[in-house]
One Martini backbone bead per residue (centre of mass of N, CA, C, O) as a GRO file, in nm:
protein
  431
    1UNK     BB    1  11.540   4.751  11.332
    2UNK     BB    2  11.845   4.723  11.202
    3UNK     BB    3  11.925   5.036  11.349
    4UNK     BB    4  11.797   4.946  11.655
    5UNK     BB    5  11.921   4.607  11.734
    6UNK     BB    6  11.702   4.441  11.569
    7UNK     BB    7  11.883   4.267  11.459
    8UNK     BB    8  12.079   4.176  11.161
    9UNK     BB    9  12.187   4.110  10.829
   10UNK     BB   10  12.142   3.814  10.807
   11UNK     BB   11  11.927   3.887  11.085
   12UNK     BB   12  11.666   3.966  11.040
   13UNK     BB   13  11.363   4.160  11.213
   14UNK     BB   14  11.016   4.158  11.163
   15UNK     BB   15  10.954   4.034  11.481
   16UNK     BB   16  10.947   3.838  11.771
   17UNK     BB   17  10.827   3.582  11.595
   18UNK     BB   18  10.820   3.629  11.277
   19UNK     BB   19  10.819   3.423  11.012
   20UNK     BB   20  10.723   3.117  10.881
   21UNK     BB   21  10.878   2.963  11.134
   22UNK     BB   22  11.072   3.240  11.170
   23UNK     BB   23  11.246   3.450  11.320
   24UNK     BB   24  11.378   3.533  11.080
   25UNK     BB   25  11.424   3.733  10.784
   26UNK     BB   26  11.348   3.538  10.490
   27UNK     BB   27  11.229   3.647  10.203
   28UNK     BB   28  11.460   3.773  10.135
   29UNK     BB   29  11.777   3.940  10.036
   30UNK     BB   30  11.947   4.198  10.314
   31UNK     BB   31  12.069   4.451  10.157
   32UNK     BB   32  11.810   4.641  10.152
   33UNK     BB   33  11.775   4.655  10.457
   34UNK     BB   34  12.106   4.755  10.487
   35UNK     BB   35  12.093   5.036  10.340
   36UNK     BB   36  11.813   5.130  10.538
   37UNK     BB   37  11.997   5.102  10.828
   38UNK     BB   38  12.197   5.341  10.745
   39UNK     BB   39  11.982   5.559  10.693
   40UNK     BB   40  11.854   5.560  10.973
   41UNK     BB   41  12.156   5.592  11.099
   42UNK     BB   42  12.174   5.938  10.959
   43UNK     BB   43  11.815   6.014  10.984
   44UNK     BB   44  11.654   5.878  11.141
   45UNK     BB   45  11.279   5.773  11.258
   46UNK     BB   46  11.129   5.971  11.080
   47UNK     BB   47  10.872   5.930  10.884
   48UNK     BB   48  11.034   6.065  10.599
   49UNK     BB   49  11.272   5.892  10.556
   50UNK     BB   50  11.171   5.709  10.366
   51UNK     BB   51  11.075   5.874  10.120
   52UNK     BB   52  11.331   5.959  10.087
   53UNK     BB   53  11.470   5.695  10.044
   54UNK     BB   54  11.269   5.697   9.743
   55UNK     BB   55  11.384   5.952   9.628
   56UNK     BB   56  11.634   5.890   9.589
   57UNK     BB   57  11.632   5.640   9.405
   58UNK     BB   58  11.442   5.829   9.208
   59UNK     BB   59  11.689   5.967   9.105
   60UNK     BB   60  11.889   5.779   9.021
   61UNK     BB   61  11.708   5.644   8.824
   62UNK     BB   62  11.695   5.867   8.640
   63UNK     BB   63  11.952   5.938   8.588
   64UNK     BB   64  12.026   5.689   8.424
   65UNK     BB   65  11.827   5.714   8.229
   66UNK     BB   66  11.962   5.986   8.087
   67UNK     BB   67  12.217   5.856   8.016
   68UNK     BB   68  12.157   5.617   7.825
   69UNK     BB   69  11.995   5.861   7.618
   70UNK     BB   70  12.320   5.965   7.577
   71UNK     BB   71  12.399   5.684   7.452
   72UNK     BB   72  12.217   5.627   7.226
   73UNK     BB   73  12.202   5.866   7.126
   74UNK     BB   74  12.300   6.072   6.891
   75UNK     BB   75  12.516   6.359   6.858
   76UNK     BB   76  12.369   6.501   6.614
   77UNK     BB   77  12.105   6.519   6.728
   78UNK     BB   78  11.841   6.642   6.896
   79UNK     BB   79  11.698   6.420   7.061
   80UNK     BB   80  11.900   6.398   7.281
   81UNK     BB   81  11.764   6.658   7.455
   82UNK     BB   82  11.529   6.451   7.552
   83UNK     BB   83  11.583   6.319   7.833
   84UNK     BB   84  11.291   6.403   8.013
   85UNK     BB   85  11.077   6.209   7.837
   86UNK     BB   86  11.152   5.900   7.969
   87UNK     BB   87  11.067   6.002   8.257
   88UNK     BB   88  10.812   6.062   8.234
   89UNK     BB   89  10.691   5.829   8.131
   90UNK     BB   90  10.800   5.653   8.415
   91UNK     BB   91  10.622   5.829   8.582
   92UNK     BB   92  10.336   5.761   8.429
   93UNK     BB   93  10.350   5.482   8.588
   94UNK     BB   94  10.176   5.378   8.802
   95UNK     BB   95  10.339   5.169   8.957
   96UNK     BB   96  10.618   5.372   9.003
   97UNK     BB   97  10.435   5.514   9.218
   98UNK     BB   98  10.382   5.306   9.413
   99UNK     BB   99  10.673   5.219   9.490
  100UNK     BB  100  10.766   5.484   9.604
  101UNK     BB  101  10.513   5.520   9.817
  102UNK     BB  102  10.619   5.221   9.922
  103UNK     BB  103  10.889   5.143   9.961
  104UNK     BB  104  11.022   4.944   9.785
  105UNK     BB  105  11.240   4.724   9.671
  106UNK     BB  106  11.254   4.772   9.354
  107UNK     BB  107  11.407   5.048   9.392
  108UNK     BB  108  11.680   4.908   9.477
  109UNK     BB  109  11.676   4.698   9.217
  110UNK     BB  110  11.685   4.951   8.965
  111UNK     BB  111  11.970   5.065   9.028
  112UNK     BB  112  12.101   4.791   8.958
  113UNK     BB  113  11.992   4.732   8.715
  114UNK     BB  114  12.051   5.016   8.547
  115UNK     BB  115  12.339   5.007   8.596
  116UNK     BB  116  12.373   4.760   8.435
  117UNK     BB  117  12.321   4.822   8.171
  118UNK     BB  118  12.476   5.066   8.122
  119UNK     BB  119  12.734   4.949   8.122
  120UNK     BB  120  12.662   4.759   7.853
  121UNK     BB  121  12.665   4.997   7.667
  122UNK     BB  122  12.930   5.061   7.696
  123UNK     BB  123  13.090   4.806   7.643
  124UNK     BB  124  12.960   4.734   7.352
  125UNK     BB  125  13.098   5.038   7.235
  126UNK     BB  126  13.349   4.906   7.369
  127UNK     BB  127  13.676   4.717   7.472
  128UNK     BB  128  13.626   4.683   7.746
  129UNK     BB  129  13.577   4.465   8.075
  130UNK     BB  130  13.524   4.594   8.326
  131UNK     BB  131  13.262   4.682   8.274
  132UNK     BB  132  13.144   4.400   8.292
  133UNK     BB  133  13.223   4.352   8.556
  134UNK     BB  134  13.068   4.592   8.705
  135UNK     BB  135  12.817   4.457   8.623
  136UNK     BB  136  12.826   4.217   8.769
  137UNK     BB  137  12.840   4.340   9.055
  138UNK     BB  138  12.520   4.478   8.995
  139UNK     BB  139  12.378   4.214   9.005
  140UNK     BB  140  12.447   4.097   9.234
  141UNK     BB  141  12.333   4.294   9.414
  142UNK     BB  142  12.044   4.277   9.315
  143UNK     BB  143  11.998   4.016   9.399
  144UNK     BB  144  12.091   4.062   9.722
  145UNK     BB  145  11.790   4.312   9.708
  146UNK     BB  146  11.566   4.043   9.586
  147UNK     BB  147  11.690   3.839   9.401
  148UNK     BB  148  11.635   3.686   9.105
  149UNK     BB  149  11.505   3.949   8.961
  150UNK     BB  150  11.822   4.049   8.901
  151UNK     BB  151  11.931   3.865   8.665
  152UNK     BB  152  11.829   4.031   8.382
  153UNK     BB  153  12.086   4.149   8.293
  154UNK     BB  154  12.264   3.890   8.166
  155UNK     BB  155  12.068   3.955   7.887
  156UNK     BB  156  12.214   4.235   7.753
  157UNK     BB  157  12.421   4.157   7.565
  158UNK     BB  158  12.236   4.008   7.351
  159UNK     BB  159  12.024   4.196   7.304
  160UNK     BB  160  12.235   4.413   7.197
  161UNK     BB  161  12.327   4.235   6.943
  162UNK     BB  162  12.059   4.191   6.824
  163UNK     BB  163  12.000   4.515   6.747
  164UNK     BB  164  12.322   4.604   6.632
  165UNK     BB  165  12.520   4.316   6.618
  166UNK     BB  166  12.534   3.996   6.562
  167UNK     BB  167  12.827   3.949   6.531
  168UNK     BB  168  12.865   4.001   6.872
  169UNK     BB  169  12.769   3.718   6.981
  170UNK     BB  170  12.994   3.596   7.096
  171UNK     BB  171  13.088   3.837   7.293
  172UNK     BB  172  12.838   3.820   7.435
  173UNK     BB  173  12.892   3.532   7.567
  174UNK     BB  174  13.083   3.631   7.710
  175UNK     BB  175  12.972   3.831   7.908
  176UNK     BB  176  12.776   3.655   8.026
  177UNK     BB  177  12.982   3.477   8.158
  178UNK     BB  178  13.137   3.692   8.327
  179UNK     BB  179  12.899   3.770   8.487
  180UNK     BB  180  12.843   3.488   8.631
  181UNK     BB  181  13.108   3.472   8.762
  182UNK     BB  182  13.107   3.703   8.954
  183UNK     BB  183  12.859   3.605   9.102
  184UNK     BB  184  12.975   3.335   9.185
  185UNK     BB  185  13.197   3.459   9.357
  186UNK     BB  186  13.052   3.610   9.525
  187UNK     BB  187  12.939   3.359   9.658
  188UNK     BB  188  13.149   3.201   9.717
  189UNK     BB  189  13.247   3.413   9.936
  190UNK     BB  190  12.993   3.396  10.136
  191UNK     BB  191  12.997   3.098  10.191
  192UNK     BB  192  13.292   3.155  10.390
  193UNK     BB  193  13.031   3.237  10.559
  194UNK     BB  194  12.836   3.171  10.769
  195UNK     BB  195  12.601   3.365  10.812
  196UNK     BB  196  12.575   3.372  10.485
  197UNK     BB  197  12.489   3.093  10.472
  198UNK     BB  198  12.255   3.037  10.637
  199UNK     BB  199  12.080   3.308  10.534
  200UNK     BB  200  12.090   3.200  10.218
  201UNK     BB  201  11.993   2.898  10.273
  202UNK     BB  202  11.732   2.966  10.367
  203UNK     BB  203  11.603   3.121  10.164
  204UNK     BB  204  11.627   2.938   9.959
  205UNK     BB  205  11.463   2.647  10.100
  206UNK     BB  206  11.236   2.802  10.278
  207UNK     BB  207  11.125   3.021  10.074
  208UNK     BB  208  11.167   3.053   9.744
  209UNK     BB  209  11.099   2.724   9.675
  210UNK     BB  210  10.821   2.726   9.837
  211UNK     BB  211  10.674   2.924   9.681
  212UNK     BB  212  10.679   2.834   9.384
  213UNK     BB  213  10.563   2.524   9.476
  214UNK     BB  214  10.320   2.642   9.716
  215UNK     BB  215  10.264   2.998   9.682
  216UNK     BB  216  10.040   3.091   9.437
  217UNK     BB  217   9.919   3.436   9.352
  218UNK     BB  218   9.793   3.313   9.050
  219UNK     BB  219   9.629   3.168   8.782
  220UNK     BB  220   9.841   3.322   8.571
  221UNK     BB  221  10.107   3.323   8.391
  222UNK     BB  222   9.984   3.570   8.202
  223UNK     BB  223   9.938   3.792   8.414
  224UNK     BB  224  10.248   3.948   8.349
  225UNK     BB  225  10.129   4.133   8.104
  226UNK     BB  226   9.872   4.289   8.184
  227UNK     BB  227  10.061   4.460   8.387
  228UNK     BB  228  10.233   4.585   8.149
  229UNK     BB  229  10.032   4.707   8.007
  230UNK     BB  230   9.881   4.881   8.222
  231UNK     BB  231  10.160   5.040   8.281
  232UNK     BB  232  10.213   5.147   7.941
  233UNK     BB  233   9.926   5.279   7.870
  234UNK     BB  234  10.000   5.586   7.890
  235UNK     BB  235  10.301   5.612   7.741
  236UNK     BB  236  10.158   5.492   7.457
  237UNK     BB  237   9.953   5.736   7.447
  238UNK     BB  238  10.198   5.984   7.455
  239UNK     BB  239  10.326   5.874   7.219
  240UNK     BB  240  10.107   5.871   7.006
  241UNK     BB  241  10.006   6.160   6.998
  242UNK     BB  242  10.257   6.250   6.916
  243UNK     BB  243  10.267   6.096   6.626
  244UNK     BB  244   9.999   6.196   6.510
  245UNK     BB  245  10.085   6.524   6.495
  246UNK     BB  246  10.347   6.455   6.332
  247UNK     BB  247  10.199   6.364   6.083
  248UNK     BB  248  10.297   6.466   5.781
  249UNK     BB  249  10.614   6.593   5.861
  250UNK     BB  250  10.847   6.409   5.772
  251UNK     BB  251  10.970   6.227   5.995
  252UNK     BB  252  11.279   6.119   6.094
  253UNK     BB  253  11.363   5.736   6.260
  254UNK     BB  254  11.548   5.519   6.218
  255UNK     BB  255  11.772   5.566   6.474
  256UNK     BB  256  11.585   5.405   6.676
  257UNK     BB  257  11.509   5.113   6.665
  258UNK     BB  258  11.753   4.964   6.754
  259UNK     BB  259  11.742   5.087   7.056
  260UNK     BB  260  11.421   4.983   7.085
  261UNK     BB  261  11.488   4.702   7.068
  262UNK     BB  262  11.724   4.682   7.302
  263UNK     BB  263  11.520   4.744   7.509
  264UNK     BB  264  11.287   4.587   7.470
  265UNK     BB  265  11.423   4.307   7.493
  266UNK     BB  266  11.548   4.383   7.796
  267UNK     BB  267  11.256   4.414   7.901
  268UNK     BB  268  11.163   4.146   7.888
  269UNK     BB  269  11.371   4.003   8.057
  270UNK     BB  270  11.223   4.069   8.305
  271UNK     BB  271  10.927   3.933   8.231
  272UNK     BB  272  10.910   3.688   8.113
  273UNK     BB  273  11.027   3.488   8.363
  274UNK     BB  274  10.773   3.521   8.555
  275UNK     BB  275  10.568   3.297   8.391
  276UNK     BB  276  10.662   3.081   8.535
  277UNK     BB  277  10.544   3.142   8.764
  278UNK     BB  278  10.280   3.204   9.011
  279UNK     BB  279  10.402   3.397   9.111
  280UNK     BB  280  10.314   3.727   9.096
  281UNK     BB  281  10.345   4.080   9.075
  282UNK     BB  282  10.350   4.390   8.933
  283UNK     BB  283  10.592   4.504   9.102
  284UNK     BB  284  10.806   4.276   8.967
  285UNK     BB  285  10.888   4.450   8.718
  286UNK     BB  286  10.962   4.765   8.786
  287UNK     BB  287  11.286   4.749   8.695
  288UNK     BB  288  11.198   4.707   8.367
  289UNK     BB  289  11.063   5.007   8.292
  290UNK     BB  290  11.255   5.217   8.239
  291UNK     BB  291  11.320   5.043   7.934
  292UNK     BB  292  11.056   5.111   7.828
  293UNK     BB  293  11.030   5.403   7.849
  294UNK     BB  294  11.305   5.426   7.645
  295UNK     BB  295  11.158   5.296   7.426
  296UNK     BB  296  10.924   5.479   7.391
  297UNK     BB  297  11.075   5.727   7.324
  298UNK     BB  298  11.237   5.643   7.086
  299UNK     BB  299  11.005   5.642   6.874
  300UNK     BB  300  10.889   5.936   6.926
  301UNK     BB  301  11.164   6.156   6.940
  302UNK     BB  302  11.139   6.276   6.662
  303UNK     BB  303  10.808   6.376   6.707
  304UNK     BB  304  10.880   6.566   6.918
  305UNK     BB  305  11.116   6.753   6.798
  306UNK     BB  306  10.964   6.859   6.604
  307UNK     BB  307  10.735   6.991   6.736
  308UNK     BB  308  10.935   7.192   6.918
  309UNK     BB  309  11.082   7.325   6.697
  310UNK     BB  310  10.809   7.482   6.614
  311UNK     BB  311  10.820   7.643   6.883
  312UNK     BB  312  10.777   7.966   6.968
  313UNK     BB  313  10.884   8.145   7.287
  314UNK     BB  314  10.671   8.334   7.214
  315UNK     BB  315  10.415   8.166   7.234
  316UNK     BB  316  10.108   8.083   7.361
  317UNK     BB  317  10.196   7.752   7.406
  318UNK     BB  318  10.444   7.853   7.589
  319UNK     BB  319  10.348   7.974   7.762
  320UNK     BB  320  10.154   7.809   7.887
  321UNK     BB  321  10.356   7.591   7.970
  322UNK     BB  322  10.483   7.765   8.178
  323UNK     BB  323  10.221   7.848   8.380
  324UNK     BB  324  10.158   7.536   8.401
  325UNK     BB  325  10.406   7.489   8.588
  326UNK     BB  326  10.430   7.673   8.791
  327UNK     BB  327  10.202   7.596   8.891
  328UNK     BB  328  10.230   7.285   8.947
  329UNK     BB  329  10.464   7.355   9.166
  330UNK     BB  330  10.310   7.524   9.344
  331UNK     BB  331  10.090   7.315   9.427
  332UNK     BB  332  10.331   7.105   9.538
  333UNK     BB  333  10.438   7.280   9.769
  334UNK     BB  334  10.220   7.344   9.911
  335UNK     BB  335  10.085   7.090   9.996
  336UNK     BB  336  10.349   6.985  10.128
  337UNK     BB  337  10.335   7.182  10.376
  338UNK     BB  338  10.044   7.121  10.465
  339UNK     BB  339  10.051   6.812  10.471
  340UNK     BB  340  10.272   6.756  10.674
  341UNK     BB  341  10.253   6.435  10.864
  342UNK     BB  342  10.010   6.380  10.734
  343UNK     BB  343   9.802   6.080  10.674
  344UNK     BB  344   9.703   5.931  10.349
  345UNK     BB  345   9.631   5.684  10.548
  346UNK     BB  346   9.532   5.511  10.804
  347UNK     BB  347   9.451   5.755  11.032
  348UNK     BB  348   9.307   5.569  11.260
  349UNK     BB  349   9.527   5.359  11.314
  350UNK     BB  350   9.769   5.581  11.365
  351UNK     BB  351   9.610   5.684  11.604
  352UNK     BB  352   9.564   5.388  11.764
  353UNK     BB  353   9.886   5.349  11.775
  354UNK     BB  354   9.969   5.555  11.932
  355UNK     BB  355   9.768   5.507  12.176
  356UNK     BB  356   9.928   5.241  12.240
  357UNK     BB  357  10.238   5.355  12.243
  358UNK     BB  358  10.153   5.535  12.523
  359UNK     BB  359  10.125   5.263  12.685
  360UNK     BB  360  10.318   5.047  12.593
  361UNK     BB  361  10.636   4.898  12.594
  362UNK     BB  362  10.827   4.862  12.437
  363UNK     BB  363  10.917   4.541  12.312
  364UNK     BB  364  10.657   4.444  12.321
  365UNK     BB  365  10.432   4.144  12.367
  366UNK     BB  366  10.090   4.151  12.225
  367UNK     BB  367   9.780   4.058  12.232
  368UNK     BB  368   9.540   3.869  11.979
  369UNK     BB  369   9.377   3.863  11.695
  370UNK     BB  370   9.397   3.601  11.423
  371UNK     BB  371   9.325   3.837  11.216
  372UNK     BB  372   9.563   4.039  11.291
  373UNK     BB  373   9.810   3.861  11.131
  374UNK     BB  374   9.671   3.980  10.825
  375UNK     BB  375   9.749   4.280  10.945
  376UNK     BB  376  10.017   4.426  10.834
  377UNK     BB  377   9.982   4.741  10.876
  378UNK     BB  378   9.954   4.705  11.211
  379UNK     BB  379  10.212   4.566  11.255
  380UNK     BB  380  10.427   4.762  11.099
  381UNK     BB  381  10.348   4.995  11.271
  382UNK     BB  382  10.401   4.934  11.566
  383UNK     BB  383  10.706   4.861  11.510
  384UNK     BB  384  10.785   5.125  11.336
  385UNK     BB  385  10.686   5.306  11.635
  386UNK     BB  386  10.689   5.087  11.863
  387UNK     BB  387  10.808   4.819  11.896
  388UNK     BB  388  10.530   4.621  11.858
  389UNK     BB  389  10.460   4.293  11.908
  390UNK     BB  390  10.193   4.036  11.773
  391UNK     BB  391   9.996   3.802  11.951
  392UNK     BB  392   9.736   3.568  11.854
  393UNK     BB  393   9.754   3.349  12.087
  394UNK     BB  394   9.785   3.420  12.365
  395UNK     BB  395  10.036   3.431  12.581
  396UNK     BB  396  10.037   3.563  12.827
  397UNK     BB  397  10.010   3.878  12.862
  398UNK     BB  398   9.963   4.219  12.962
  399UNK     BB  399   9.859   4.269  12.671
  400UNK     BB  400   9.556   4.396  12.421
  401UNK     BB  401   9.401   4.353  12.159
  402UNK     BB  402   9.082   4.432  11.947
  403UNK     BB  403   8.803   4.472  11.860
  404UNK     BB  404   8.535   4.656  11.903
  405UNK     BB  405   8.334   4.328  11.904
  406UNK     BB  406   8.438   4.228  12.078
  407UNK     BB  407   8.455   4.035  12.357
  408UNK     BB  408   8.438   4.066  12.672
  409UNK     BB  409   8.714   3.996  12.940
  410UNK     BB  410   8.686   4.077  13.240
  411UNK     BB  411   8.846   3.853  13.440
  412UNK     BB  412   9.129   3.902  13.257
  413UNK     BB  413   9.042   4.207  13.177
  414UNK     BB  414   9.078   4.550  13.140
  415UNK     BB  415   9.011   4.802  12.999
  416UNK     BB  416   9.126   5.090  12.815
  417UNK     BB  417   9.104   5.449  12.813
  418UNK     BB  418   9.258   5.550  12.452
  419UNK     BB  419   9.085   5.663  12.243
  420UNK     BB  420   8.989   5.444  12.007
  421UNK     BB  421   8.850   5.335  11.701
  422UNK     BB  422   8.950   5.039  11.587
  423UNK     BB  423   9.005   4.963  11.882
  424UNK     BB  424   9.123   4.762  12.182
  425UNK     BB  425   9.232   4.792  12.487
  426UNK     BB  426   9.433   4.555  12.715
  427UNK     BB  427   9.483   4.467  13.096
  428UNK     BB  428   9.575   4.239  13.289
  429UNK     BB  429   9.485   4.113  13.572
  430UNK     BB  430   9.545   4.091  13.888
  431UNK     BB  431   9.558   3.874  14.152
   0.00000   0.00000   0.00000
């Protein structure tokens, strides 16, 4: 919407009505949405954008993910080498592929999140300021990108104190000070900006605020726990498996412990607070999964790094793995190819998505079932496609859409035949 000009930054809009007594949408902080609007102003509107940005943020944060490995990884060990082994992990947790599959909010906070810890373990290592600046302004941006989750790297100084050397823990409260500050200025600096007051300032007290306290999505605030466990039980199971196999091998892990205990650590941070509220959602741990990855390779890859060193580069082993890769890549791209287009979901909705939009004029708002407005998939669609939103309450209006079995209002409306599968398309009658 705010790419082709229905919305500002500050005011972003996502539909005609708005959403929660708002005309504006002020669910989130504005920034994801601000990157997003960039993005589709430089490659238009066709259906593959959003997955592109989706591939785009996971790309960058494989990248992080790699860096960090080599950041931590000793640089005489083998395991340094290692780096594809913790993005494996990371990618074959569930959430994570849900969250890049639906374009969620997480991806591109997890990008400033881990540029975040990033900078941190930089800084740890060596005795500059600036890294914990940069840090600082990256925690902002994440704030900016989702809100409150942003802030889980804030507890990073600490946790690396704690795990590397806890001498350093005065100097670590100093930059968790220093990292505060920066964000501090930085809201301080757009609060004397009326736009970004307003905006921010509804954000905190009708959505956040009122979230917190009055409309909580779990029973229990110990449900994101639950979730962090089947989210690592993949990773958890391939990295057993791999210590199984390398058992009673000799393998030394000494030095993987340090950096294994920073990782669980800082990824704590990131899950452990959401536990405050019964606001929790599985994907709101997303940003800190990246770090659980790591800390599970870094268990792990000593006895990873040893059983590949025992495989032949000519051995049966190491062929199967070469034409089991080139398969999976071959059967990737075939699909990619065939399937190109095609919608893997709402096949039908989208359909009549379609050919509502080939009938009713763009930035129309039409009446519907009072059901219809919590049926997001059909609202986001419409919009995302046709810029069509959605009147529950049906307030004359020239068209209308209905389920098949509703009845019909011949006198005030006559049916329109679009060929739809799953709705009514309806036209109101001139008197």
């Amino acid at each position: 919407n705010e790419a082709n000009g229905f919305g500002t930054f500050w005011e972003p809009r996502a539909s005609q009505l708005g959403l929660a007594g708002l005309r504006t949408f002020h669910e989130h902080p504005p920034l994801t949405f601000g990157l997003q609007a960039l993005w589709f102003r430089v490659w238009g509107s066709a259906f593959w954008v959003e997955r592109a940005y989706s591939l785009f943020t996971a790309l960058i944060t494989a990248g992080l993910v790699v860096v960090l490995w080599r950041k931590l990884a000793p640089k005489d060990r083998p395991e340094r080498a290692l780096a594809w082994w913790p993005v494996l992990l990371w990618i074959v947790m569930p959430t994570v592929h849900w969250c890049f599959h639906n374009n969620m909010q997480e991806n591109t906070l997890g990008v400033f999140t881990t540029g975040a810890v990033l900078l941190l373990v930089m800084a740890h290592q060596g005795r500059t300021w600036s890294l914990t600046l940069a840090a600082g302004l990256m925690v902002f941006a994440a704030s900016m990108a989702k809100g409150v989750p942003g802030f889980f790297p804030l507890a990073a100084p600490l946790t690396l104190a704690l795990a590397f050397d806890t001498q350093r823990l005065p100097r670590a409260f100093i930059q968790m000070l220093v990292m505060a500050a920066v964000v501090g200025v930085a809201y301080g600096l757009l609060w004397t900006l009326p736009e970004a007051r307003e905006s921010l300032g509804t954000y905190v007290q009708a959505r956040l605020l009122h979230r917190i306290t009055e409309a909580p999505t779990v029973d229990s605030r110990f449900r994101i726990l639950g979730d962090v466990f089947f989210a690592a039980l993949g990773p958890v199971l391939l990295a057993t498996l791999v210590l199984l196999v390398a058992r009673g091998k000799g393998v030394a892990s000494g030095w993987v412990r340090r950096p294994a205990l920073a990782l669980l650590l800082t990824a704590s941070a990131g899950v452990l607070p959401l536990m405050l509220t019964r606001v929790q959602k599985s994907f709101y741990m997303a940003p800190a999964l990246p770090l659980l990855a790591l800390a599970i390779a870094m268990i792990s890859a000593p006895a990873m790094s040893s059983l590949l060193g025992r495989l032949r580069p000519e051995g049966p082993l190491s062929r199967g793995i070469r034409v089991f890769a080139l398969v999976a890549l071959t059967g990737v791209a075939l699909a990619s190819v065939f399937l190109f287009g095609r919608p893997s979901r709402d096949a039908d909705m989208l359909h009549d998505v379609d050919r509502i939009g080939a009938r009713v004029p763009p930035r129309s708002l039409i009446a519907s079932e009072p059901g219809h407005w919590d049926r997001w998939n059909l609202q986001c669609y419409l919009m995302r496609r046709h810029f069509i939103s959605i009147d529950p309450a049906g307030r004359g209006h020239a068209w209308a859409i209905s389920d098949l079995k509703a009845p019909a209002d011949s006198l005030r409306w006559k049916e329109v035949d679009a060929d739809l599968l799953t709705l009514r398309l309806w036209q109101r009658r001139v008197p």
